[in-house]
Backbone bond lengths (Angstrom), bond angles and torsions (degrees), N, CA, C in turn:
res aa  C-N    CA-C-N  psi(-1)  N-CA   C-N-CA  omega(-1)  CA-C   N-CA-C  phi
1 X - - - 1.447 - - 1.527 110.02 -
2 X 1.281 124.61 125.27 1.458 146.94 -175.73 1.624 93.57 -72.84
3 X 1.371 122.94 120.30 1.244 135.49 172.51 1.549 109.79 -68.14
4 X 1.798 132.69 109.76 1.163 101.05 149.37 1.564 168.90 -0.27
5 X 1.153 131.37 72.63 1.565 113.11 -156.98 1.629 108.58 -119.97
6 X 1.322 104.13 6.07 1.871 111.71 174.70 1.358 103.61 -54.38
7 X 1.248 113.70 -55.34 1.946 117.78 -155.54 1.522 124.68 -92.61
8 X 1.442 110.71 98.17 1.042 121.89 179.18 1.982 134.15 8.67
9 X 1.056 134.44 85.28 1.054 116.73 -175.71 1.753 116.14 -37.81
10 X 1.593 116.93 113.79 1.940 94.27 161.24 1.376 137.61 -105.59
11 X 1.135 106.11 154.57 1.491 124.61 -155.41 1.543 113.64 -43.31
12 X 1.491 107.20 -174.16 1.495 90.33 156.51 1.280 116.05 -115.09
13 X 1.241 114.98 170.65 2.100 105.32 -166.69 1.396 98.07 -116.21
14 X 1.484 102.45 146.95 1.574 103.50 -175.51 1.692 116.01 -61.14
15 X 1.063 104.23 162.80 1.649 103.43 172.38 1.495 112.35 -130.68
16 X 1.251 127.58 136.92 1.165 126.01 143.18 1.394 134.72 -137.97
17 X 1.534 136.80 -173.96 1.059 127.92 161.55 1.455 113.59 -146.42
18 X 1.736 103.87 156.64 1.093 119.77 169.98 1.355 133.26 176.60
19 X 1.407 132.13 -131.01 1.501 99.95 -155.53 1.831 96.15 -128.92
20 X 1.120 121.18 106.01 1.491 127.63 167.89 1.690 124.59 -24.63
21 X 1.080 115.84 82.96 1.236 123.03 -179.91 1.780 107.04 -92.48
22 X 0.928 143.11 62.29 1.750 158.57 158.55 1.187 113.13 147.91
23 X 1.381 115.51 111.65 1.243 126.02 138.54 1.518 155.32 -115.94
24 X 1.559 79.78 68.47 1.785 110.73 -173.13 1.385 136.70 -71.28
25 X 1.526 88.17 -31.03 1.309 112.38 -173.59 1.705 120.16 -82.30
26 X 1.187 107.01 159.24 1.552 101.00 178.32 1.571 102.30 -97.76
27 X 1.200 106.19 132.13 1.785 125.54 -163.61 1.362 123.95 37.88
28 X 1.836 110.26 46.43 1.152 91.04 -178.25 1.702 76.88 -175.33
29 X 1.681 91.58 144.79 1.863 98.64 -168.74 1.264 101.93 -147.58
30 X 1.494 144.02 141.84 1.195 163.00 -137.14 1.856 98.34 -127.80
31 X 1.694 100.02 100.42 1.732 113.31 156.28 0.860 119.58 -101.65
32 X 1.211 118.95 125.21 1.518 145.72 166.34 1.728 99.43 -86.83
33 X 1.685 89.52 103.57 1.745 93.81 172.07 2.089 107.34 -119.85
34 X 1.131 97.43 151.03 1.429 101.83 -147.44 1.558 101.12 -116.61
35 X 1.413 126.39 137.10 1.561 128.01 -165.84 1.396 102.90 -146.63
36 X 1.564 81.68 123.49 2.228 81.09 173.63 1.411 100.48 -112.86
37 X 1.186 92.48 154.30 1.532 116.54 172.44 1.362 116.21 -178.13
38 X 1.752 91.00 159.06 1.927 86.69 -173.93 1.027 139.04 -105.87
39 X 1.285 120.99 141.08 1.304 131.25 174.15 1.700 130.95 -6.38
40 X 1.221 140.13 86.72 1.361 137.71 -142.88 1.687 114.94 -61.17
41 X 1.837 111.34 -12.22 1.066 104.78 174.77 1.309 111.99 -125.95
42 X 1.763 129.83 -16.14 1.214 121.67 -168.52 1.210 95.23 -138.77
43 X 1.691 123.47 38.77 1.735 142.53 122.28 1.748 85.33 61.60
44 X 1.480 132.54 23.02 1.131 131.22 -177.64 1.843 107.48 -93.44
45 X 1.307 126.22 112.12 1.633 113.29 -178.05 1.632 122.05 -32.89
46 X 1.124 117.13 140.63 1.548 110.26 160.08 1.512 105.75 -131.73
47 X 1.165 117.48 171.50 1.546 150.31 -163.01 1.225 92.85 -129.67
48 X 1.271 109.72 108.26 1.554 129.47 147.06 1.358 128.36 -106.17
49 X 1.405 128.36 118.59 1.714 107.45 152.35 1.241 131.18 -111.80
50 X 1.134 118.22 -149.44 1.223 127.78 -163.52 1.629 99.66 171.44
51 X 1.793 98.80 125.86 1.157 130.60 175.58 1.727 116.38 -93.89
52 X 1.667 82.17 118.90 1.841 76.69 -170.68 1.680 107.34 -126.44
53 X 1.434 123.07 134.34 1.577 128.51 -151.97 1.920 77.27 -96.38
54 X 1.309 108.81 125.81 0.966 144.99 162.83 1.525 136.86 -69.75
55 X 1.318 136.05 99.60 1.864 101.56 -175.49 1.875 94.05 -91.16
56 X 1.310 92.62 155.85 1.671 107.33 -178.40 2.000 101.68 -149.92
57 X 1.410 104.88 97.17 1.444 118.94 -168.68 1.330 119.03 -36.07
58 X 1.961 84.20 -51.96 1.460 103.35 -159.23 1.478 109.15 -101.05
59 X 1.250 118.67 18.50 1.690 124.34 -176.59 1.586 109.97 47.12
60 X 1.593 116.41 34.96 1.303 115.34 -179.12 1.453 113.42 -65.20
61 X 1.431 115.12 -14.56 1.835 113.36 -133.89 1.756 96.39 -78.34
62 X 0.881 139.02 -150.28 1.384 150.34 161.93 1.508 119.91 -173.30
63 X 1.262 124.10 153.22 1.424 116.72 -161.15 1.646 89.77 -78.24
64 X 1.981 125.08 129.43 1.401 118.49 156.62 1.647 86.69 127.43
65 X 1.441 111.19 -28.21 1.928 98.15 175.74 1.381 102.13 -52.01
66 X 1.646 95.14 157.23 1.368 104.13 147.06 1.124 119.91 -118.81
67 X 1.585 123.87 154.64 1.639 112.43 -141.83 1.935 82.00 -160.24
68 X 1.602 93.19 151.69 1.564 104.05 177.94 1.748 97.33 -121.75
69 X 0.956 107.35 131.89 1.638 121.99 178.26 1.421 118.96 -106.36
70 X 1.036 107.73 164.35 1.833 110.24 173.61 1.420 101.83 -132.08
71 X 1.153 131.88 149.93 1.577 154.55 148.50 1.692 104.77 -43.31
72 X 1.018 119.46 128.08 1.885 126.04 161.01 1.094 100.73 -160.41
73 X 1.282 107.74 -159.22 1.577 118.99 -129.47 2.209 92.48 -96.60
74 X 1.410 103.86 162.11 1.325 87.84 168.10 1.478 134.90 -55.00
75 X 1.167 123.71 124.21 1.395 130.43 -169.36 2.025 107.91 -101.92
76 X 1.405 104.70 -25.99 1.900 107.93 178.45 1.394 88.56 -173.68
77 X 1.248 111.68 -178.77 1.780 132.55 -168.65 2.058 89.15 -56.68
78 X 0.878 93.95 -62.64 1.796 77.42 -175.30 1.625 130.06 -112.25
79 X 1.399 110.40 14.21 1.489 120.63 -179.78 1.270 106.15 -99.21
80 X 1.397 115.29 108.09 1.599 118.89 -178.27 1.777 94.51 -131.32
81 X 1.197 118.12 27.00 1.783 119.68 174.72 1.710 108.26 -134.07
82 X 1.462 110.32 151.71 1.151 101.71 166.82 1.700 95.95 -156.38
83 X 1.631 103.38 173.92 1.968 107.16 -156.10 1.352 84.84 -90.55
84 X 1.573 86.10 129.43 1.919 105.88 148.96 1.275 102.90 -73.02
85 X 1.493 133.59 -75.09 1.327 144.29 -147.63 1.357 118.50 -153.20
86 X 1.232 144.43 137.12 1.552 149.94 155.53 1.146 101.11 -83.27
87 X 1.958 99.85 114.26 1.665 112.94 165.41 0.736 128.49 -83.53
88 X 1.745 124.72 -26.88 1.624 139.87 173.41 1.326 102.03 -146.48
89 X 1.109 107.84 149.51 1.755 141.03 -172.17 1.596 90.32 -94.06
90 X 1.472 104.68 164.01 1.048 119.09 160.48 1.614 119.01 -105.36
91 X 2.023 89.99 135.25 1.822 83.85 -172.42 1.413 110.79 -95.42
């Protein structure tokens, strides 16, 4: 059998996770995912985030999940993420 080779190999899509801070919106919820690293001259940790607009179909999310996302394609002016999976609920 002759292996396919027409169709584009695709990439891999970023992943992250973290913890849903708004879910106001209709199909679409705001993660705040959080990255340390250190300081380039005084090797001291920092806390960075980054707020990322989410699509969520079914308006499952709740503010306090924690949730793992993937990178795709543009979805509106600032939703370029959408949910793999909810790892923790909010209690």
């Amino acid at each position: 059998m002759a292996e396919d080779t027409t169709a584009p190999e695709r990439n891999n899509r970023k992943v992250r996770e973290g913890h849903v801070t708004s879910a106001g919106m209709d199909k679409t919820a705001v993660v705040t995912v959080t990255t340390r690293k250190p300081h380039p001259r005084y090797h001291k940790t920092m806390a960075r985030t980054t707020r990322l607009y989410v699509h969520d179909e079914e308006n499952t999310l709740n503010v306090g999940d924690r949730v793992r996302v993937a990178e795709t394609r543009p979805l509106s002016k600032l939703k370029r993420w959408r949910i793999v999976e909810i790892l923790e609920r909010a209690k």
